[in-house]
C-alpha positions in Angstrom: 0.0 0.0 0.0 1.7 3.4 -1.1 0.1 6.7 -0.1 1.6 10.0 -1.2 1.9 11.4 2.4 0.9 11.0 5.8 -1.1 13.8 6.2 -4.5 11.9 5.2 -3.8 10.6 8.8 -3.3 13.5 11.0 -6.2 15.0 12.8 -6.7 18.1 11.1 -7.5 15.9 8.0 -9.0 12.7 9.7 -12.7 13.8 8.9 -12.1 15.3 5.2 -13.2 13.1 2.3 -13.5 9.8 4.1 -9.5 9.9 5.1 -10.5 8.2 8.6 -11.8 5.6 6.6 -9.3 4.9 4.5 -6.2 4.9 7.1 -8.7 2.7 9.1 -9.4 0.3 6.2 -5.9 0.5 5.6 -5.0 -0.5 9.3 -7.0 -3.4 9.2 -6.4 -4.9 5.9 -2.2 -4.6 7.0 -3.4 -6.4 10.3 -5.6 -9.1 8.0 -8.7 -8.3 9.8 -10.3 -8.8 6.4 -14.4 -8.5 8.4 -13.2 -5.1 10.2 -12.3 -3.5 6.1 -15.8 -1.8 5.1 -17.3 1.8 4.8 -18.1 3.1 8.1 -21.6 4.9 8.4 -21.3 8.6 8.4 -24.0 10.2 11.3 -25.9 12.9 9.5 -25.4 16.5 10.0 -28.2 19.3 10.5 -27.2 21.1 7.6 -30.5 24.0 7.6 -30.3 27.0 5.8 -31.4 29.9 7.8 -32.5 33.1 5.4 -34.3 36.3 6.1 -37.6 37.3 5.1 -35.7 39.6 2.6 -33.4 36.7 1.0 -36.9 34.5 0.9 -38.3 37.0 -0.7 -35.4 37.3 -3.5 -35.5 33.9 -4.0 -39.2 33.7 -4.5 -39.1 36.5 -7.3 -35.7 35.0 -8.8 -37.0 31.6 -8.9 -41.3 31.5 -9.4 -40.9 35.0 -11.7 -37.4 35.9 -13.1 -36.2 32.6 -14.3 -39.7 31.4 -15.5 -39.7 34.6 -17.6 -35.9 34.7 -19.1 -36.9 30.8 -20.4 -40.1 32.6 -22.0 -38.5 35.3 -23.5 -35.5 32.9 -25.1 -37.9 30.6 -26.2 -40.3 33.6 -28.2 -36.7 34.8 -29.9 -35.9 31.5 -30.4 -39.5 31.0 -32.3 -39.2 34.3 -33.8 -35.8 34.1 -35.2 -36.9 30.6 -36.8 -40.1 32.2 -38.1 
């Protein structure tokens, strides 16, 4: 097994991009403890997303008018332009 350094391993970088898992994995495939090798289950993380009544508004107006509109206009000069 080759890795290109060992900083996968050290704490700062433990958590990142399932490094833990791999030095683990590793670990126990060098000890042959073959059953222990797997992908360990990660516990889930409250991840909300926490906006103001102004940024709900923008959001609302960007998405239910704005967009809906720009896809109306393009496809009008798109008919028009064939026409």
């Amino acid at each position: 097994m080759v890795f290109g350094d060992s900083d996968f391993a050290a704490n700062r970088f433990f958590k990142f991009q399932a490094n833990g898992d791999l030095f683990m994995n590793a670990i126990s495939w060098l000890a042959e403890e073959e059953d222990l090798v797997s992908i360990r289950v990660k516990s889930p993380e409250d991840r909300r997303l926490f906006l103001s009544e102004t940024q709900s508004k923008i959001i609302l107006i960007f998405g239910v008018v704005l967009l809906p509109l720009s896809v109306l206009a393009a496809a009008v000069a798109v008919y028009k332009q064939r026409k």
